[in-house]
N, CA, C and O of each residue as an XYZ file, in Angstrom:
364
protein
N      34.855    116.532     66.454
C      36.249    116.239     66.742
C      36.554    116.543     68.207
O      35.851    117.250     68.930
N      37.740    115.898     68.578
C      37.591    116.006     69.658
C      39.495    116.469     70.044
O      40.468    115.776     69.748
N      39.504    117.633     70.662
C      41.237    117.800     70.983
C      41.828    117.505     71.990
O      41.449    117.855     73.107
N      42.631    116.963     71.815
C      43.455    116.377     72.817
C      44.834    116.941     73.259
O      45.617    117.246     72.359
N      45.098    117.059     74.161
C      46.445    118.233     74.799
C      47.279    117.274     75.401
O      46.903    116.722     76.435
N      48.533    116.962     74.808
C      49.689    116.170     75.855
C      50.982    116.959     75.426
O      51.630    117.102     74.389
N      51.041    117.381     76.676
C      52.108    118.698     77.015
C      52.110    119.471     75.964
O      50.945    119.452     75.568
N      52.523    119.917     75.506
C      52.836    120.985     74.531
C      51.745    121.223     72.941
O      51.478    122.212     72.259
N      51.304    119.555     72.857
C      50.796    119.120     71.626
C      49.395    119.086     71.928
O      48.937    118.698     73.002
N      48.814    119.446     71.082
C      47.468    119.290     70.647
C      47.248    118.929     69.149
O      47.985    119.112     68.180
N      45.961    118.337     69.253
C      45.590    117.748     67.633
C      44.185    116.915     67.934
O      43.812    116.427     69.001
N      43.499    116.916     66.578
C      42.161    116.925     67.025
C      42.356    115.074     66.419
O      43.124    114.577     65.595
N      41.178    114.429     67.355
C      41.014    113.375     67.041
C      39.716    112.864     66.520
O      38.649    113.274     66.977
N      39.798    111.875     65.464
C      38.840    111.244     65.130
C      38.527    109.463     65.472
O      37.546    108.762     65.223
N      39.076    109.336     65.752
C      38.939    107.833     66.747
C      39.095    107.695     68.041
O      39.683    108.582     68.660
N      38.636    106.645     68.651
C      38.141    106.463     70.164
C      38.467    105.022     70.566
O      37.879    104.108     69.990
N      39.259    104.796     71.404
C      38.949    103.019     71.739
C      38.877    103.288     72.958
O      39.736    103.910     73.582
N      37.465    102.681     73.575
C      37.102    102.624     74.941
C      37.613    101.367     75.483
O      38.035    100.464     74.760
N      37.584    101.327     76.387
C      37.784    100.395     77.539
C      36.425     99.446     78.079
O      35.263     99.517     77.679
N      36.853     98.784     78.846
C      35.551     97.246     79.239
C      35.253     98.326     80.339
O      34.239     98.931     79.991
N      35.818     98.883     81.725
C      35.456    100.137     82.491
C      34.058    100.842     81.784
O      32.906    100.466     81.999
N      34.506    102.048     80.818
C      33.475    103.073     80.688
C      32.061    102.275     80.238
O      30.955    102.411     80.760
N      32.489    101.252     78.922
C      31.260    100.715     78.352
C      30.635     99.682     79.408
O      29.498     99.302     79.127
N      31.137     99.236     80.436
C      30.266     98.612     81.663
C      29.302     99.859     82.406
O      28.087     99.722     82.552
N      30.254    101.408     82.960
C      29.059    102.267     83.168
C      28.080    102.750     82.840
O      27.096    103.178     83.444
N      28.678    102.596     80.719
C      27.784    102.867     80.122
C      25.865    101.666     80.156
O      24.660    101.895     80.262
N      26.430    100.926     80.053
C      25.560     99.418     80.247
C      24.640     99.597     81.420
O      23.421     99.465     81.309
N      25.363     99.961     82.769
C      24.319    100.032     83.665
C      24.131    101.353     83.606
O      24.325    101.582     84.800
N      23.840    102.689     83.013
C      23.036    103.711     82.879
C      23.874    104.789     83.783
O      23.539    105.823     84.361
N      24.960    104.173     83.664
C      25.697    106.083     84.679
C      25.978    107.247     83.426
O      26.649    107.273     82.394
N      25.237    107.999     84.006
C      25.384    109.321     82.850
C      26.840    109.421     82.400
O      26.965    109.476     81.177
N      27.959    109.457     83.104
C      28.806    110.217     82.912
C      29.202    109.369     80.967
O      29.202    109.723     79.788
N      29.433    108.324     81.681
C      29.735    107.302     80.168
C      28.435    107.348     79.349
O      28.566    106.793     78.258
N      27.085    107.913     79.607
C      26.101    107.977     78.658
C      26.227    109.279     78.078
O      25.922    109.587     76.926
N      26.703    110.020     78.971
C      27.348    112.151     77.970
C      28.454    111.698     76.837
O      28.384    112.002     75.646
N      29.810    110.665     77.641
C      30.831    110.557     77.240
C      30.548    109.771     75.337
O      30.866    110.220     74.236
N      29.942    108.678     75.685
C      29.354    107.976     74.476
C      28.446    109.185     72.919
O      28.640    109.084     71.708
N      27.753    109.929     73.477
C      26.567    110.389     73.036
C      27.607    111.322     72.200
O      27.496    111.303     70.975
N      28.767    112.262     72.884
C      29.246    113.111     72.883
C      30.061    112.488     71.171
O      29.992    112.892     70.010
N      30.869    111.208     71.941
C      31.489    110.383     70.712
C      31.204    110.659     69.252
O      31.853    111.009     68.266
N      29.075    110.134     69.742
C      28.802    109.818     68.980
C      28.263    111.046     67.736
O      28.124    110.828     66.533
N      28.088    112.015     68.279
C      28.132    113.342     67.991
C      28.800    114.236     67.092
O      28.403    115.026     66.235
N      29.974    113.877     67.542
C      31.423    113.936     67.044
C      32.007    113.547     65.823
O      32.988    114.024     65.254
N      31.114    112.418     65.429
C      31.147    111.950     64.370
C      32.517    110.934     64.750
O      33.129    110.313     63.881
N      32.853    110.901     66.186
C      34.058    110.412     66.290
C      33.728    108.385     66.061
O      32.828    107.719     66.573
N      34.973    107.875     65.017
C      34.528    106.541     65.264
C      35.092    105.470     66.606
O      36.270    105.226     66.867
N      34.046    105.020     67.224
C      34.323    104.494     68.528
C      34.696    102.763     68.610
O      33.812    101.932     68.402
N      35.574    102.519     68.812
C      36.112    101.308     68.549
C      36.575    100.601     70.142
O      36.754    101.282     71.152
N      36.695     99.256     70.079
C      36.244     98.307     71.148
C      37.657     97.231     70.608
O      37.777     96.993     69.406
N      38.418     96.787     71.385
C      39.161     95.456     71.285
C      38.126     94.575     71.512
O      37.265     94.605     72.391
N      38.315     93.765     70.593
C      37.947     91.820     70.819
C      37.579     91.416     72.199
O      36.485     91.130     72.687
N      39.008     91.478     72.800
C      39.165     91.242     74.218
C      38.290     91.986     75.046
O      38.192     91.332     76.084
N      37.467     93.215     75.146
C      36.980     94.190     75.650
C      35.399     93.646     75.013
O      34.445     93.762     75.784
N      35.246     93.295     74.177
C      33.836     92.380     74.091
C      33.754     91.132     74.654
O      32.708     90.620     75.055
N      34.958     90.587     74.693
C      34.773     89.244     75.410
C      34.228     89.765     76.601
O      33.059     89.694     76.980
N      35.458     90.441     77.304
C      35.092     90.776     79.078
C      33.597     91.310     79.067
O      33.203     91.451     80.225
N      32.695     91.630     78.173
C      31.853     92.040     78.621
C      30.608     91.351     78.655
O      29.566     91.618     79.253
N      30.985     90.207     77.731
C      29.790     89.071     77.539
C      30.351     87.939     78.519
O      29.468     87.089     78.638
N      31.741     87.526     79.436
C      32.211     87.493     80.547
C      31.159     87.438     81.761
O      30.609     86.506     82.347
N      31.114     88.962     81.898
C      30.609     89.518     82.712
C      29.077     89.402     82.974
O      28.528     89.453     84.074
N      28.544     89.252     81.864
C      27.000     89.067     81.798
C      26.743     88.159     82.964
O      27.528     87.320     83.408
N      25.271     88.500     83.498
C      24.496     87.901     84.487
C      23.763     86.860     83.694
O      23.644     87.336     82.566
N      23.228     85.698     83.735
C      22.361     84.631     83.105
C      21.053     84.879     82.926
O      20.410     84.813     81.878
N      20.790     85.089     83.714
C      19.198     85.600     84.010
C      18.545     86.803     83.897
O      17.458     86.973     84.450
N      19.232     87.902     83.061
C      19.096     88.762     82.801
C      18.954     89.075     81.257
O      18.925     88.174     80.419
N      18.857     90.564     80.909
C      19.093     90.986     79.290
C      20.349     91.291     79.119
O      20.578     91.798     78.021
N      21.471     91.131     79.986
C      22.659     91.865     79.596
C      23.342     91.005     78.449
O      24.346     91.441     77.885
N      22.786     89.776     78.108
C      23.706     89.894     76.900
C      23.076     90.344     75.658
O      23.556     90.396     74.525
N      22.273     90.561     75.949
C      21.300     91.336     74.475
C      21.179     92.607     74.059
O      20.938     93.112     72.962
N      21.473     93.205     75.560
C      22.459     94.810     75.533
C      23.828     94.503     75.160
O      23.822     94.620     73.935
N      24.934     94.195     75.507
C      25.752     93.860     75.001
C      25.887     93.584     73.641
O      26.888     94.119     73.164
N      25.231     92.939     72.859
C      25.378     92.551     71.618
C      24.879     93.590     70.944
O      25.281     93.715     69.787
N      23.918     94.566     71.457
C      23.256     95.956     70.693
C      24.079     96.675     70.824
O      24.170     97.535     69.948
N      24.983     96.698     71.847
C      26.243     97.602     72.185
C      26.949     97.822     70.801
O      26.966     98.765     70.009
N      27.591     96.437     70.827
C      29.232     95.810     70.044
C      28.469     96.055     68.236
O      29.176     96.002     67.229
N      27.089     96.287     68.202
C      26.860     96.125     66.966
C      27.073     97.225     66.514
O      27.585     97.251     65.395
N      26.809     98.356     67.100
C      26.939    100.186     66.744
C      28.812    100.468     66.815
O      29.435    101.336     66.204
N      29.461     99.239     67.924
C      31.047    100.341     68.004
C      31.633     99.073     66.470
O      31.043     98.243     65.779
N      32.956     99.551     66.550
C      33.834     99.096     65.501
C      34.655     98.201     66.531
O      35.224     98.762     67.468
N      34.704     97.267     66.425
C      35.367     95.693     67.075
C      37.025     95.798     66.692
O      37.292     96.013     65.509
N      37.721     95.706     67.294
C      39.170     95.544     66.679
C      39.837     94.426     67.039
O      40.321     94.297     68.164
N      39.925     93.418     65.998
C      41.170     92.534     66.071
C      42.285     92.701     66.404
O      43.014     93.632     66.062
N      42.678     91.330     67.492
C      43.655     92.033     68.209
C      44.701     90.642     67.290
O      44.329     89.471     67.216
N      45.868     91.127     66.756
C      46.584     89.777     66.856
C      47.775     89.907     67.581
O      48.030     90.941     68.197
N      48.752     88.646     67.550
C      49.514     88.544     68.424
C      50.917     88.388     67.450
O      51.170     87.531     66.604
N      51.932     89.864     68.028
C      53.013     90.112     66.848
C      54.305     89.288     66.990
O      54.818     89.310     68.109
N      54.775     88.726     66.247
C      56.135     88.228     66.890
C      57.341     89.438     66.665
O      57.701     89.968     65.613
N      57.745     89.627     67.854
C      58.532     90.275     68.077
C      59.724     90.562     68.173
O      60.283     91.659     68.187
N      60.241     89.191     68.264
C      61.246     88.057     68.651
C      62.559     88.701     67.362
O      63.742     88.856     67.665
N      62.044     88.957     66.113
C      62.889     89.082     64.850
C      63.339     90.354     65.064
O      64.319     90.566     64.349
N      62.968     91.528     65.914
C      63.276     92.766     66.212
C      64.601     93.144     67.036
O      64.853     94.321     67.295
């Protein structure tokens, strides 16, 4: 678990949604997002990914490379989240 402090409050968490940022450092091998991940994963914490945040990252892929085959080994271990689009309008 992991605790989290905003002002006054603390409370331990069990979910994670990363960003296209960390899981790109993670991808090219910068420790900090390979502690940060490991740590996650450790944690037993479950690590979850927007839609949109897999797109950008298969986006991003080089052609001529393995990055989309890392990528796809990535997105297969986190939890993917559907994103939909709310109408709001009735509020």
């Amino acid at each position: 678990m992991i605790l989290v402090e905003t002002g006054q409050t603390s409370r331990l968490m069990s979910k994670a949604v990363l960003d296209t940022g960390i899981l790109i450092r993670f991808l090219r091998g910068q420790s900090q997002a390979k502690d940060l991940l490991r740590k996650l994963y450790l944690d037993s914490i479950t690590i979850g990914v927007s839609v949109i945040t897999g797109l950008e990252l298969f986006v991003g892929c080089r052609a001529d490379t393995s990055d989309r085959s890392d990528v796809l080994g990535l997105l297969s271990r986190l939890n993917v989240i559907d994103v939909s689009i709310v109408n709001l309008s009735n509020q």
